[in-house]
C-alpha positions, 0 to 999 in steps of 0.5 A: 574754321568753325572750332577757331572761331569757338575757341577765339570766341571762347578766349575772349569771353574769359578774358572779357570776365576777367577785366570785368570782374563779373558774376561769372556770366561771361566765364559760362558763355565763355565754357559754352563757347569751348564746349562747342569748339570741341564738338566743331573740331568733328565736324558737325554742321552749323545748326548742331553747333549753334544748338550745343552753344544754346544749350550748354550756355543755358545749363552753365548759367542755371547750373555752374553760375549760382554754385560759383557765386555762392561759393565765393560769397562763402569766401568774401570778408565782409567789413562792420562800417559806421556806428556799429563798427565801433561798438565792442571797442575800448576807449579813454575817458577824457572828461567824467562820463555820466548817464547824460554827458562826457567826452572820451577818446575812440581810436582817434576821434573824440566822441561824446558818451554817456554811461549805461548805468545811471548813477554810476559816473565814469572818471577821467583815464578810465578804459570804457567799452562801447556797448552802442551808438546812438547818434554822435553819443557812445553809450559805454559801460567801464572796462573791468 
């Protein structure tokens, strides 16, 4: 009776980690739960039983746990947002750019700009570069 009770308990912890997409805690308690469902299944007493589950949930956790999380953390794309997403991009001069104003067109948004060189003005159509972001500004440097 005490292997089912392991084993259901077992079952539900992974399930549990499952819907809640967690950091693989109740996946441990859950491996520990099945670890004792197999040594209940020979008939060892209570204590042994509650023992084994303390111990393997604690070598699950310290030991499995951090390897798991890093492995997919190795694997998780991360995503540039804001300002600096935008920097390395191309874009269209849509007013002359200067080294203290102009307008030019980032994906779909009008930005205000300013050229990276002084004394250096960018003209309308030309293909620009986003070198940085400062404020709502884009410092751009012309596309070769």
């Amino acid at each position: 009776m005490g292997a089912l009770l392991w084993f259901i308990g077992a079952v539900v912890l992974a399930l549990a980690e499952l819907l809640a997409l967690g950091d693989f805690s109740l996946l441990m308690l859950g491996l520990a739960a099945a670890i004792t469902a197999t040594l209940a299944l020979v008939g060892v007493p209570l204590w042994v039983e509650v023992a084994v589950f303390v111990v393997s949930s604690i070598a699950l956790l310290v030991g499995l746990r951090p390897f798991l999380k890093r492995a997919m953390d190795r694997h998780t794309p991360t995503f540039e947002t804001g300002p600096q997403a935008l920097e390395g991009k191309t874009a269209l001069v849509l007013e002359p750019v200067d080294d203290h104003s102009g307008l030019i067109r980032l994906g779909g948004d009008v930005w205000s700009a300013r050229a990276l060189t002084a004394g250096a003005p960018l003209s309308v159509d030309e293909v620009v570069r986003v070198i940085r972001i400062e404020g709502n500004t884009a410092i751009v440097w012309k596309e070769r």
